[in-house]
ROZA-32524 format. One record per residue (C-alpha): residue number from 1; residue in one letter; x, z, y. Coordinates in pm, whole numbers, padded with zeros to 5 digits. Last residue first. Layout:
pos:NUM, code:a, east:X, up:Z, north:Y
...
***
This chain:
pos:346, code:x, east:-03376, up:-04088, north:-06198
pos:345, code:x, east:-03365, up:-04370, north:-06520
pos:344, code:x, east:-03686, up:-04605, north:-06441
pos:343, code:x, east:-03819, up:-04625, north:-06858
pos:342, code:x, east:-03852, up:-04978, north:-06986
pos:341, code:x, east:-04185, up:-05120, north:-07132
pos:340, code:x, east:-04275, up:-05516, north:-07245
pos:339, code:x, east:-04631, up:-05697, north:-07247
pos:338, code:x, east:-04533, up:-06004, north:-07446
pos:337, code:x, east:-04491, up:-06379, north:-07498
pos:336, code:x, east:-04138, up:-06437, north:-07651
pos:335, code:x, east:-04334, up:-06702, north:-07968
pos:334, code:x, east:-04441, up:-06893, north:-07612
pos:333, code:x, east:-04072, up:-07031, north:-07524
pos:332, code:x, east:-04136, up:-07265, north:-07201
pos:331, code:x, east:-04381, up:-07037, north:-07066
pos:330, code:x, east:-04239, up:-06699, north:-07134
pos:329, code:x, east:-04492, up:-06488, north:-06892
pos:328, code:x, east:-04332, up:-06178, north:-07013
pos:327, code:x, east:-04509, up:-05900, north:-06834
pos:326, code:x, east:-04335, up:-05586, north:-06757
pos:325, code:x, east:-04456, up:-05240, north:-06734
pos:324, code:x, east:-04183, up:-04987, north:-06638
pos:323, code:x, east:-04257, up:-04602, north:-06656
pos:322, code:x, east:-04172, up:-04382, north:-06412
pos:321, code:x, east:-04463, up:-04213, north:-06415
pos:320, code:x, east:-04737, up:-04074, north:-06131
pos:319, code:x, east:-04946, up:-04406, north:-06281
pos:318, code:x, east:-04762, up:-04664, north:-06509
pos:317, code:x, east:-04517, up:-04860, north:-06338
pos:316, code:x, east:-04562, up:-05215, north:-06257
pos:315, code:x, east:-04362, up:-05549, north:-06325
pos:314, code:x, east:-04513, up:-05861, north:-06335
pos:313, code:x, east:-04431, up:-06225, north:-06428
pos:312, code:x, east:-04134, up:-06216, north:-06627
pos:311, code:x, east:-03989, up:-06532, north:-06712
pos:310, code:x, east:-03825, up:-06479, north:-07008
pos:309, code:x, east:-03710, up:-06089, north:-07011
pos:308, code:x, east:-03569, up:-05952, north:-07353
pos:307, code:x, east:-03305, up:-05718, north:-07247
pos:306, code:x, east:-02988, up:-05972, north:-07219
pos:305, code:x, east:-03270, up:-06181, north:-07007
pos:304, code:x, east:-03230, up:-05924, north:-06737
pos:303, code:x, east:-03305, up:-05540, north:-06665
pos:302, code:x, east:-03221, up:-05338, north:-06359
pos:301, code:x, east:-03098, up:-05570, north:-06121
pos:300, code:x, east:-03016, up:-05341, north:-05828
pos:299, code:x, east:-03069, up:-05489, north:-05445
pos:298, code:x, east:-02950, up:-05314, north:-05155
pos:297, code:x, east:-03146, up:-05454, north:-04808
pos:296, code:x, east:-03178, up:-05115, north:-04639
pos:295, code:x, east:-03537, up:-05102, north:-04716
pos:294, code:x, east:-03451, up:-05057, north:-05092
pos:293, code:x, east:-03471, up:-05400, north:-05284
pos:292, code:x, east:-03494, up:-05334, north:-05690
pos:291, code:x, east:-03453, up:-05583, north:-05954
pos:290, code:x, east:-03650, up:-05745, north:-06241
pos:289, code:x, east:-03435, up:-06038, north:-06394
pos:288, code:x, east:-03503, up:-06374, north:-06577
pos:287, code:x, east:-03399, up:-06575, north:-06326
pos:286, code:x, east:-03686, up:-06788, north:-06307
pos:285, code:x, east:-03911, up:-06533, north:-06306
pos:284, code:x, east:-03782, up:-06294, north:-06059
pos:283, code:x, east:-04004, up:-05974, north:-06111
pos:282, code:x, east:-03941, up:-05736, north:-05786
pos:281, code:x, east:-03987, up:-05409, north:-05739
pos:280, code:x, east:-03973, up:-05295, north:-05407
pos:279, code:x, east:-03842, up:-04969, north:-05248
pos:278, code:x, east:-04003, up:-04673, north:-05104
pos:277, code:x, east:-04027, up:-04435, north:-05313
pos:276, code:x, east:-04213, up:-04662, north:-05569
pos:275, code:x, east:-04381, up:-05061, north:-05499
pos:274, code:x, east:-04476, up:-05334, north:-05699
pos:273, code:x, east:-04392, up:-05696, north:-05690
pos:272, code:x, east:-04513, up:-06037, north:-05910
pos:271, code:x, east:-04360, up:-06342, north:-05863
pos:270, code:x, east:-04002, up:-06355, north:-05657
pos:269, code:x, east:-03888, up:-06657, north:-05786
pos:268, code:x, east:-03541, up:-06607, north:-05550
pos:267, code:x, east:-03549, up:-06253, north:-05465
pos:266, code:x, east:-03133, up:-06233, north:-05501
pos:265, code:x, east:-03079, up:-06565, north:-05327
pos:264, code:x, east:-03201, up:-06388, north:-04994
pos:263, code:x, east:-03462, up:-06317, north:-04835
pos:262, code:x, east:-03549, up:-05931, north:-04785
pos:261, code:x, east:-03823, up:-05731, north:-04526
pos:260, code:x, east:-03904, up:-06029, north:-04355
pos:259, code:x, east:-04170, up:-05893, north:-04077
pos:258, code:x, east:-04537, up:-05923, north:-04025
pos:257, code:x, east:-04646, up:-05737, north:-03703
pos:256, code:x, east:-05020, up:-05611, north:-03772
pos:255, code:x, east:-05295, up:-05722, north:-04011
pos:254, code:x, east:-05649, up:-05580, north:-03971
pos:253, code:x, east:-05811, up:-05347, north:-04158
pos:252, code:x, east:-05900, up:-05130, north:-03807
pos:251, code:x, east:-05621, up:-04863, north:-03822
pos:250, code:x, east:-05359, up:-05181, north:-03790
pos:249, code:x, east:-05220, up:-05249, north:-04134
pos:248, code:x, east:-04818, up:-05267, north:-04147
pos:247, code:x, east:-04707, up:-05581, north:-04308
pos:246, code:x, east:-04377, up:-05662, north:-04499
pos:245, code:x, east:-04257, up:-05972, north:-04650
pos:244, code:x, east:-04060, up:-06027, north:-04941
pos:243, code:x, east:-03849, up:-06364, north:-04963
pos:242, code:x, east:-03723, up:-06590, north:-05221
pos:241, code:x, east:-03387, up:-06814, north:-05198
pos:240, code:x, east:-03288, up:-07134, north:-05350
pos:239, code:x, east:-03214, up:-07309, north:-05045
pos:238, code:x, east:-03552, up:-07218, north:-04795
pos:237, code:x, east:-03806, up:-07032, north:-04949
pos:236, code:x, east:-03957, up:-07037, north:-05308
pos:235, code:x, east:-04143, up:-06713, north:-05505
pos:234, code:x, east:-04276, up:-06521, north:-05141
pos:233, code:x, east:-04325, up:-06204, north:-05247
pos:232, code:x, east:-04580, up:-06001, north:-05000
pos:231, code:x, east:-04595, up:-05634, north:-04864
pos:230, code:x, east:-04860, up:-05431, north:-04759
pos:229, code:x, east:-04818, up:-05047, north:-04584
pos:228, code:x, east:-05028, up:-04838, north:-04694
pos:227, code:x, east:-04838, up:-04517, north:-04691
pos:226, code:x, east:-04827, up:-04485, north:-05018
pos:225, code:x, east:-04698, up:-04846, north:-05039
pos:224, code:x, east:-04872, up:-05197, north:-05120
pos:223, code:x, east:-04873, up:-05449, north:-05344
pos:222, code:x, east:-04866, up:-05834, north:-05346
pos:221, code:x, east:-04699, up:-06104, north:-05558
pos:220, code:x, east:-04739, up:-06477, north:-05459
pos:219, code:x, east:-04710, up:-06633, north:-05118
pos:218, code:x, east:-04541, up:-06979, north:-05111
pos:217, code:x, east:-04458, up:-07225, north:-05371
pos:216, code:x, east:-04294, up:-07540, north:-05274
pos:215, code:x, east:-04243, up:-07663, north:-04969
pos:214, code:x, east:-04325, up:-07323, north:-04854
pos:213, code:x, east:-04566, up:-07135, north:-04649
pos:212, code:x, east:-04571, up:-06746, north:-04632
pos:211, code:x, east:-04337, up:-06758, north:-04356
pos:210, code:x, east:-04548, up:-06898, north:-04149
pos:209, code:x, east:-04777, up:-06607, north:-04146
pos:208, code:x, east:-05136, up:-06678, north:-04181
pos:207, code:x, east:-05274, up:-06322, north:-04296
pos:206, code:x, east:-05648, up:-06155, north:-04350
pos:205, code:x, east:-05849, up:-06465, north:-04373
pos:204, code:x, east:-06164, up:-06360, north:-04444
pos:203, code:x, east:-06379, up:-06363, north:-04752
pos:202, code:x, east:-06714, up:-06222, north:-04763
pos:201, code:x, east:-06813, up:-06187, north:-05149
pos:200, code:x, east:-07008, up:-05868, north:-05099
pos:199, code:x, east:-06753, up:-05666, north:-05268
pos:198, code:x, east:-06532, up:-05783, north:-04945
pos:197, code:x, east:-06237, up:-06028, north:-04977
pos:196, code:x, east:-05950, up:-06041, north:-04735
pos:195, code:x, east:-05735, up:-06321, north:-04768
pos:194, code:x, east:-05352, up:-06405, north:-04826
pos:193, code:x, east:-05196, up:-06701, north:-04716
pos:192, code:x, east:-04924, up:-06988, north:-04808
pos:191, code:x, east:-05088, up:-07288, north:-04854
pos:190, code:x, east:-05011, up:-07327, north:-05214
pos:189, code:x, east:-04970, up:-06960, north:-05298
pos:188, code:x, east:-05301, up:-06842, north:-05224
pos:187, code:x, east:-05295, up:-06423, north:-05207
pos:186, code:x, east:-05559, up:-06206, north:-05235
pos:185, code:x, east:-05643, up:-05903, north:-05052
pos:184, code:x, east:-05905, up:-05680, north:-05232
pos:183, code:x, east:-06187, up:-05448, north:-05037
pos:182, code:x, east:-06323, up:-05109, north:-04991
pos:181, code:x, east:-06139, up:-05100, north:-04664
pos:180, code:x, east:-05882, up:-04782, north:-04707
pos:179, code:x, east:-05895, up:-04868, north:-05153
pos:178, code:x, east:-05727, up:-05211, north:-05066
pos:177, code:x, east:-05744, up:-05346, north:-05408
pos:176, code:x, east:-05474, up:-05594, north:-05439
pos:175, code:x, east:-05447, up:-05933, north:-05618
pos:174, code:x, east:-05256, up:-06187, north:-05695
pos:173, code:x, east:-05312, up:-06635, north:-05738
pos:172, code:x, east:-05525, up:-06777, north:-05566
pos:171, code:x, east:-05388, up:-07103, north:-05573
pos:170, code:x, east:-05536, up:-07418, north:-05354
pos:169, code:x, east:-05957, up:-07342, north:-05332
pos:168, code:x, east:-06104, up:-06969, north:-05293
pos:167, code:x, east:-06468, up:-06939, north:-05392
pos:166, code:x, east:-06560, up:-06615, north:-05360
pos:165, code:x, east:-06745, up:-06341, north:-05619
pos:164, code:x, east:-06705, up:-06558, north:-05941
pos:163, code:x, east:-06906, up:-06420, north:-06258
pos:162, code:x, east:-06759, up:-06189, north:-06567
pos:161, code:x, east:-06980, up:-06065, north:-06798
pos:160, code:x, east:-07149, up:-05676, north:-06798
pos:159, code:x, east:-07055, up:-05345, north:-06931
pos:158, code:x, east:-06806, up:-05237, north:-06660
pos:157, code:x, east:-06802, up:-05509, north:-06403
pos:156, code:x, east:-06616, up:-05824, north:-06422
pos:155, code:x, east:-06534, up:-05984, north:-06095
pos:154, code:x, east:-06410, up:-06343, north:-06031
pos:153, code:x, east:-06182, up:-06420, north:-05695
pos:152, code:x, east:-06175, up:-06812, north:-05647
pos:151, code:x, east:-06120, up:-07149, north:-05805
pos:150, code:x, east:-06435, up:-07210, north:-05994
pos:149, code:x, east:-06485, up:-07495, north:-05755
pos:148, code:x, east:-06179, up:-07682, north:-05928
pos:147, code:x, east:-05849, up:-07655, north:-05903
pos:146, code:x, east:-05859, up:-07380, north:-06209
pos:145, code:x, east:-05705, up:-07085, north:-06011
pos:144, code:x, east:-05885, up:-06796, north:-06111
pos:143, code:x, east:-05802, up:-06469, north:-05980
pos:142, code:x, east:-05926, up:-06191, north:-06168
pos:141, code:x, east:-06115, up:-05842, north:-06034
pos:140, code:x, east:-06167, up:-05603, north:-06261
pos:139, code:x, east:-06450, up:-05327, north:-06195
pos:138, code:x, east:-06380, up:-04971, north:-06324
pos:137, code:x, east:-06534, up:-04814, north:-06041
pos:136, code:x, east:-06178, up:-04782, north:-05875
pos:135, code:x, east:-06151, up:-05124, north:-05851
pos:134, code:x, east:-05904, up:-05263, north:-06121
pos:133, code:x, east:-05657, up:-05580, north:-06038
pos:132, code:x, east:-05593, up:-05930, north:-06246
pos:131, code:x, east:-05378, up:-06204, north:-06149
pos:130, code:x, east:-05434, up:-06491, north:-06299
pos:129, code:x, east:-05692, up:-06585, north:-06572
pos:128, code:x, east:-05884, up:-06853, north:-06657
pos:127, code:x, east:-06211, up:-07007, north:-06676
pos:126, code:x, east:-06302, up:-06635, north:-06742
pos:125, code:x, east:-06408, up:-06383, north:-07078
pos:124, code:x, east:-06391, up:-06017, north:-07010
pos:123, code:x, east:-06303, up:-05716, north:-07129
pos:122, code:x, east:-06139, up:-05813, north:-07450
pos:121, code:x, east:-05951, up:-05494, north:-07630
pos:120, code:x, east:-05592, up:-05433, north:-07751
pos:119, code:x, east:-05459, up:-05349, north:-08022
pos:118, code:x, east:-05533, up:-05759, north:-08163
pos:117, code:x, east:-05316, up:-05883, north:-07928
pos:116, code:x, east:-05071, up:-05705, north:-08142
pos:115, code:x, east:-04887, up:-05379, north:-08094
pos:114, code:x, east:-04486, up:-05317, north:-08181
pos:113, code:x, east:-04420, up:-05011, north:-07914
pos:112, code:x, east:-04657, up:-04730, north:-07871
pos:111, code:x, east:-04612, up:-04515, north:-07544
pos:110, code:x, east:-04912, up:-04707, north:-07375
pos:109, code:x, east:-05114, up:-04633, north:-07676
pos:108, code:x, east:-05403, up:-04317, north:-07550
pos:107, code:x, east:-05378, up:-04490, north:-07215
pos:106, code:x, east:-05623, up:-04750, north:-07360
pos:105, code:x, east:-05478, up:-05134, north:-07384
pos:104, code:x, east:-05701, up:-05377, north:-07216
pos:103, code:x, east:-05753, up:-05783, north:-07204
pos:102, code:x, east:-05847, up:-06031, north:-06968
pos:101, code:x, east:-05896, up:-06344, north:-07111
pos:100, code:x, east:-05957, up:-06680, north:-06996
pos:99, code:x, east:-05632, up:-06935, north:-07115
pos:98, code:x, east:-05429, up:-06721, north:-06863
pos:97, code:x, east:-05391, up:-06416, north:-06969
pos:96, code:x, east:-05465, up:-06151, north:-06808
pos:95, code:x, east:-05324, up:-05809, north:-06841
pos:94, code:x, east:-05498, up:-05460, north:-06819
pos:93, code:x, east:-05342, up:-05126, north:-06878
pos:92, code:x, east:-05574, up:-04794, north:-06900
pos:91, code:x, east:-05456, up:-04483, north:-06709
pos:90, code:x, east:-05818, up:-04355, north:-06654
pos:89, code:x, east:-05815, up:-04475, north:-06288
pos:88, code:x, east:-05741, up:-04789, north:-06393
pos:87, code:x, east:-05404, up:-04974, north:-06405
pos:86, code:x, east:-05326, up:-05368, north:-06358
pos:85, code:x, east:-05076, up:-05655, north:-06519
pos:84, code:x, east:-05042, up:-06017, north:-06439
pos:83, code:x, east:-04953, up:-06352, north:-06628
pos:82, code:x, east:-04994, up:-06330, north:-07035
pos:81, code:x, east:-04926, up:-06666, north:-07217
pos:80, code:x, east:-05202, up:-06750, north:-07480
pos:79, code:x, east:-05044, up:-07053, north:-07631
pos:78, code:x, east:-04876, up:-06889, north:-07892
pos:77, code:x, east:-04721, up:-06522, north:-07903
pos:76, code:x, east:-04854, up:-06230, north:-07767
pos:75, code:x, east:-04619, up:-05886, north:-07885
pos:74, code:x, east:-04754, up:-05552, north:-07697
pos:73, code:x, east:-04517, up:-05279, north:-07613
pos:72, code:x, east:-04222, up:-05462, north:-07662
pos:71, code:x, east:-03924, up:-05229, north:-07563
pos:70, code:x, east:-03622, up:-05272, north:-07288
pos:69, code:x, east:-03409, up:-05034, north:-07341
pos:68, code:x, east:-03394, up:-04701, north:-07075
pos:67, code:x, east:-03312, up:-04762, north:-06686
pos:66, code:x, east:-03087, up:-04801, north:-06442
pos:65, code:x, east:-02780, up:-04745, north:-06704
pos:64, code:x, east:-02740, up:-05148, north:-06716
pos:63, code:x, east:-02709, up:-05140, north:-06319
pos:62, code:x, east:-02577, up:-05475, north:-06164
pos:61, code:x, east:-02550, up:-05416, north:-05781
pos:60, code:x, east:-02611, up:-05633, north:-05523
pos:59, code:x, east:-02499, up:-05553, north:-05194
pos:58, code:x, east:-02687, up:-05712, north:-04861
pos:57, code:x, east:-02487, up:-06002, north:-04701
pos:56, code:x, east:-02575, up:-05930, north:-04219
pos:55, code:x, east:-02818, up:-06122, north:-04067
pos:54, code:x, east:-03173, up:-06197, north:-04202
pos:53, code:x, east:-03296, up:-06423, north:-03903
pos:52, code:x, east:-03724, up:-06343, north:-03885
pos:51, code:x, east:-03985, up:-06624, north:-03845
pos:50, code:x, east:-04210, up:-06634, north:-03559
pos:49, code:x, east:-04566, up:-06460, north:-03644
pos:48, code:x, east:-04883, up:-06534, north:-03724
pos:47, code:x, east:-05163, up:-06310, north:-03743
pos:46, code:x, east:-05518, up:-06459, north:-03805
pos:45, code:x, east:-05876, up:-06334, north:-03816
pos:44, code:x, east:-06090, up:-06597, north:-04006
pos:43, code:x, east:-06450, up:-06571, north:-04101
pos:42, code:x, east:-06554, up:-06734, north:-04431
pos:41, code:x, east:-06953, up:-06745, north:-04490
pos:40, code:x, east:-06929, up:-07138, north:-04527
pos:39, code:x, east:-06721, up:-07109, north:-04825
pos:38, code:x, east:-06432, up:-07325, north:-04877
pos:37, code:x, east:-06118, up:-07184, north:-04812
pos:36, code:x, east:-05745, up:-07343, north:-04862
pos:35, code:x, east:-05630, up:-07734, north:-04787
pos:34, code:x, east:-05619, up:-07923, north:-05059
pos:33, code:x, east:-05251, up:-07898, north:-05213
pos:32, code:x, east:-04888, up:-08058, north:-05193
pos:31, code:x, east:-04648, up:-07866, north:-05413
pos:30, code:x, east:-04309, up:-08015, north:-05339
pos:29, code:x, east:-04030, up:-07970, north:-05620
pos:28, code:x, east:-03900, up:-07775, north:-05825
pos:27, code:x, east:-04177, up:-07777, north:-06040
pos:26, code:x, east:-04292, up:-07471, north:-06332
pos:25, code:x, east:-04518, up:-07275, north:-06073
pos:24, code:x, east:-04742, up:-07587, north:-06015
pos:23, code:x, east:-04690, up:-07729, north:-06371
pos:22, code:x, east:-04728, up:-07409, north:-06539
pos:21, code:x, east:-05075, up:-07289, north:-06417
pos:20, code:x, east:-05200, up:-07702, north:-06426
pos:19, code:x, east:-05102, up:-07635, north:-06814
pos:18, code:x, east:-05302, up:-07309, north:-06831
pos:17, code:x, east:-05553, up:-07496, north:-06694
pos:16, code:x, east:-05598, up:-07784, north:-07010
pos:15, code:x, east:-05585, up:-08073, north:-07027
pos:14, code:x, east:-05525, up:-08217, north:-06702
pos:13, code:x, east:-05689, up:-08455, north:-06454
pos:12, code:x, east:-05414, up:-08645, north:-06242
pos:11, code:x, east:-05495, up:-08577, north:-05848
pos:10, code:x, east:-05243, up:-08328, north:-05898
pos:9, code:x, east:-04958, up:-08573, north:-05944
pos:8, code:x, east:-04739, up:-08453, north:-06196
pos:7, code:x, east:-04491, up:-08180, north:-06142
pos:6, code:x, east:-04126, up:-08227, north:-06264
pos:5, code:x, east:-04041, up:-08094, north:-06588
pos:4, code:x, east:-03928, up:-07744, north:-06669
pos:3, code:x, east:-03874, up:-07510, north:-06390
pos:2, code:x, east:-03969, up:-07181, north:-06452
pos:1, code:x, east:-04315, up:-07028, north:-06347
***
């Protein structure tokens, strides 16, 4: 989230759980957390690895004909401040917000601009609501991060209420349905990991890389390539720079060699990612900007607040389109609160 006012303690009880949402993402300072995991059934299978020097001053390139305008698809003002965007298989869009909801818009109205929260429907009813993914049997997935022992990965299956699968303490916060293992990797941001979670509820800890630690807030965003290969935002490194890392997946689930595949000040409050022909999406929040990183370390900034972004969240293109979903998490200015389109220009 973007900095506004220093964090208070954590052991302070709050209000409300959107506000512990913006107070952890919002600080600028040290996040210090509980330590991560809490269910007895959790078995852990680690990779850590030794953290990569970025040599070498990548290009950046400012690209106002990279894409169409920037349109509001879906307008959500007040206090109910979307945070993460999903597909299903039938080309719906889902977004969470964070007060509890998780809400869809039918493929049918993805091209209409100027909708309400109204357009859209309520699928599901949570403590709260992070980042939200779709299981290919129209299940939703939702991580809740409440700092409580509702903390976790919560399921909502088609026709029935939501109820936690894993409890997951720190900040779960994204999620990723690995379709190869039948599972979802989520990461915790306040420790710095990202788990493996089965339908059954079995959690494992899928990566511990140091590099997914910060002082402030670590692993965020996750997706993952055609060719499966997973990659992780990192919102807060070292001196005001974010970081993406990439993981191949060994042919048994398992991570392999984590590598940095950008850090620099470019990335910095890297939140949510996707991927396309191979190169990374990125929504910087604080900046205001969603860029591009192609493997060879170029970045593009292909829309900024000039275009209507405050603190984006999420970016992710609609299904075999190149179509730009973007989610305005617009903490400190809730009336800009909004699911937003642009069109990737080829």
């Amino acid at each position: 989230m973007k900095e506004l006012n220093s964090i208070r303690s954590l052991t302070t009880n709050v209000s409300s759980n959107r506000l512990t949402r913006r107070r952890l993402l919002a600080s600028s300072v040290a996040i210090t957390l509980g330590v991560a995991g809490c269910a007895e059934s959790d078995s852990t299978s680690t990779t850590t690895a030794p953290p990569t020097e970025v040599t070498g001053t990548p290009s950046e390139t400012q690209s106002p004909t990279a894409t169409d305008t920037v349109q509001t698809v879906v307008s959500i003002p007040g206090e109910r401040v979307p945070e993460n965007l999903a597909f299903d298989s039938d080309g719906a869009l889902y977004f969470g917000i964070t007060t509890g909801e998780v809400r869809r818009l039918p493929a049918e109205r993805l091209s209409d601009t100027g909708l309400t929260i109204d357009d859209t429907e309520q699928v599901g009813t949570l403590p709260e609501a992070i980042g939200v993914e779709v299981g290919p049997d129209g299940t939703v997935f939702v991580a809740v991060a409440t700092q409580d022992d509702r903390a976790g990965v919560w399921t909502i299956p088609p026709d029935s209420e939501a109820n936690q699968l894993v409890q997951i303490s720190g900040f779960p916060n994204d999620i990723l349905y690995d379709s190869d293992e039948d599972r979802v990797l989520v990461t915790e941001s306040s420790n710095g990991l990202v788990y493996a979670v089965s339908k059954d509820g079995t959690r494992e800890t899928w990566l511990d890389d140091n590099r997914l630690s910060t002082e402030s807030f670590g692993a965020n965003g996750i997706t993952r390539t055609a060719d499966g290969t997973i990659y992780v935002a990192v919102t807060r490194a070292a001196n005001q720079t974010g970081r993406l890392i990439e993981v191949p997946v060994q042919s048994d689930g398992s991570a392999g060699n984590a590598t940095t595949f950008f850090e620099g000040e470019a990335v910095f409050g890297a939140d949510g990612i996707t991927a396309q022909d191979g190169a990374i999406y990125v929504a910087a929040n604080s900046q205001n900007r969603i860029l591009r990183v192609t493997e060879d370390g170029d970045t593009t900034v292909l829309a900024t607040s000039d275009d209507g972004l405050v603190f984006p969240s999420d970016v992710l293109f609609r299904p075999s389109s190149n179509d730009l979903y973007i989610c305005n998490f617009a903490s400190d200015s809730p009336e800009d609160g909004a699911i937003l389109r642009t069109r990737l220009r080829v």
